[in-house]
C-alpha positions as CSV (number, residue, x, y, z in Angstrom):
1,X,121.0,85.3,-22.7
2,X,118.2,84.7,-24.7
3,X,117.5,81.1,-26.1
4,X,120.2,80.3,-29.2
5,X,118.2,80.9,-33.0
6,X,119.0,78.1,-34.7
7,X,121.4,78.7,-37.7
8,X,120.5,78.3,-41.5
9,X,123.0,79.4,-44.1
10,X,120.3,81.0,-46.4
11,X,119.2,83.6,-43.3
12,X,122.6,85.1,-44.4
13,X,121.0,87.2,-46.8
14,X,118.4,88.1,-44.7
15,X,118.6,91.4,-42.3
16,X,116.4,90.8,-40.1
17,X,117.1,87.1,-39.3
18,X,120.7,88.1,-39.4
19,X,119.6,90.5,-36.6
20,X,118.0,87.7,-34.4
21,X,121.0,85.8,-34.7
22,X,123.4,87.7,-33.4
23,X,121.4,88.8,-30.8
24,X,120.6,85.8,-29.8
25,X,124.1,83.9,-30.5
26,X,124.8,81.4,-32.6
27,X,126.1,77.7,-31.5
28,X,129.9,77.6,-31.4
29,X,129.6,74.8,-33.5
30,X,128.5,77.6,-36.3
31,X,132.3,78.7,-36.0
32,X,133.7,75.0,-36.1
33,X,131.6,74.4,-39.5
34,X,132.8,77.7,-40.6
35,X,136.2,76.8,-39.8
36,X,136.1,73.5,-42.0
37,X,134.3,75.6,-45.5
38,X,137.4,77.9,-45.0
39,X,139.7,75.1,-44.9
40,X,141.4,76.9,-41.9
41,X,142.5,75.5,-38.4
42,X,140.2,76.2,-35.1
43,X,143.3,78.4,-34.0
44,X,143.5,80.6,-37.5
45,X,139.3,80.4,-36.6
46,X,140.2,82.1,-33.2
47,X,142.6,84.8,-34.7
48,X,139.5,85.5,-36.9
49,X,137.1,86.0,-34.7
50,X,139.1,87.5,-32.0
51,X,138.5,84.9,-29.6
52,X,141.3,83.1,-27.5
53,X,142.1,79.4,-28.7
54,X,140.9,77.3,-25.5
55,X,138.0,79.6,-25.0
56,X,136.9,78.5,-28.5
57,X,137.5,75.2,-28.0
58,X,135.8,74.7,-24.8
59,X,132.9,76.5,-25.9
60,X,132.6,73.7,-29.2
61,X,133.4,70.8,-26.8
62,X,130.3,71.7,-24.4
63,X,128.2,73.1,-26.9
64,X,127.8,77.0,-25.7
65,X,125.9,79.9,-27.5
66,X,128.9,82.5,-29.2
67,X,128.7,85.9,-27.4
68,X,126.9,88.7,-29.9
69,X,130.1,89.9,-30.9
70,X,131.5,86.3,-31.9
71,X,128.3,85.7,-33.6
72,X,128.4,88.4,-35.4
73,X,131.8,88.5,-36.5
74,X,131.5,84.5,-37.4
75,X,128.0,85.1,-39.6
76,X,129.8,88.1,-41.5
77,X,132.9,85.3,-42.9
78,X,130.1,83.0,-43.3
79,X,128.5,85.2,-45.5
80,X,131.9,86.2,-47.2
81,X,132.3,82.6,-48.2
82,X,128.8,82.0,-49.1
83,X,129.7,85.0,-51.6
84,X,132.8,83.6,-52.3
85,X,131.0,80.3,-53.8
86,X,128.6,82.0,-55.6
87,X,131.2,83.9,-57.2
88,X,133.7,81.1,-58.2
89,X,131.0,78.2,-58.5
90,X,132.9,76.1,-56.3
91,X,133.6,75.5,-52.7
92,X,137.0,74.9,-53.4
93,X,137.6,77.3,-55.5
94,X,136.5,79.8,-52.7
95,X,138.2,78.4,-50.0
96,X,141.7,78.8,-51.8
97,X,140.8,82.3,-53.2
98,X,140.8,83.0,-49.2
99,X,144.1,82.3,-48.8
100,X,145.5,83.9,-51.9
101,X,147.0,86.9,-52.3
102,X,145.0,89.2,-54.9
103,X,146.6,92.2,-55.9
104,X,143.3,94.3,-55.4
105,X,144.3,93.1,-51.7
106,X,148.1,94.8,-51.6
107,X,149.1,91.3,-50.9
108,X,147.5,90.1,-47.9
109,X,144.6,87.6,-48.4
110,X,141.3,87.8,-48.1
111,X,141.1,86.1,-44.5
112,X,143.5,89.3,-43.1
113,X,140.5,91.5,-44.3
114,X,138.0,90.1,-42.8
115,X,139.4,90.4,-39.5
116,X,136.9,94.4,-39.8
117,X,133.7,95.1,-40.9
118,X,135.5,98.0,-43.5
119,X,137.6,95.2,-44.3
120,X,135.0,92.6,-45.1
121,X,133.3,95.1,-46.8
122,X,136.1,95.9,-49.3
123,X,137.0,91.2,-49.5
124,X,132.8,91.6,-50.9
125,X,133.6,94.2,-53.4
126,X,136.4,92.7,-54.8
127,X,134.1,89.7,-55.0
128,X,131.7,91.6,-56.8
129,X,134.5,92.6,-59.2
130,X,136.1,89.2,-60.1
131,X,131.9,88.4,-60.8
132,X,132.0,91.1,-63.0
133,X,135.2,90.1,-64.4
134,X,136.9,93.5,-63.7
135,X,140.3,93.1,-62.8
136,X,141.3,92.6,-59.3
């Protein structure tokens, strides 16, 4: 694998960096920082991103590079978040709306969405929505 791209939360918005860093991987500690915005435990983390519990762990504890699917899948619910606080205007704020259950949602949270790129898709409309105050 190619050497790690270092992380910076405003190349979120930007394709191409976004491209490099998934190709290249992102530290698992990228996840672990991740996990602690959403206010979520490192196994709810591991549901997320579809990676087993220990494997997670052991790849924080030593410091290892996320595989490109990982990477990705952890930069899009960065990125979700990121929205999330722009949205609300408050990291708090964003972190519950994660766990809440909007109706625009059918009663699952916003975390259960984001588990799928068409999923993650719909959590940023609905974003855009509440920003536009249209019911959701």
């Amino acid at each position: 694998m190619a050497k790690m791209a270092p992380f910076n939360p405003a190349d979120l918005e930007d394709h191409i960096k976004m491209a490099e860093l998934v190709d290249h991987g992102v530290s698992a500690q990228v996840a672990l920082d991740l996990a602690r915005h959403l206010r979520i435990s490192q196994e709810q983390l591991s549901e997320l991103i579809y990676l087993p519990k220990r494997t997670l762990h052991r790849r924080i504890e030593q410091g290892e590079v996320l595989k490109q699917d990982e990477s990705e899948r952890v930069l899009r619910l960065f990125r979700l978040y990121n929205r999330a606080v722009e949205v609300f205007a408050d990291e708090e704020r964003a972190a519950r709306w994660f766990s809440s259950r909007p109706k625009a949602l059918g009663g699952k949270t916003p975390l259960e969405f984001m588990k799928t790129e068409p999923g993650a898709r719909w959590v940023e409309e609905v974003l855009g929505r509440i920003e536009h105050g249209v019911f959701s």
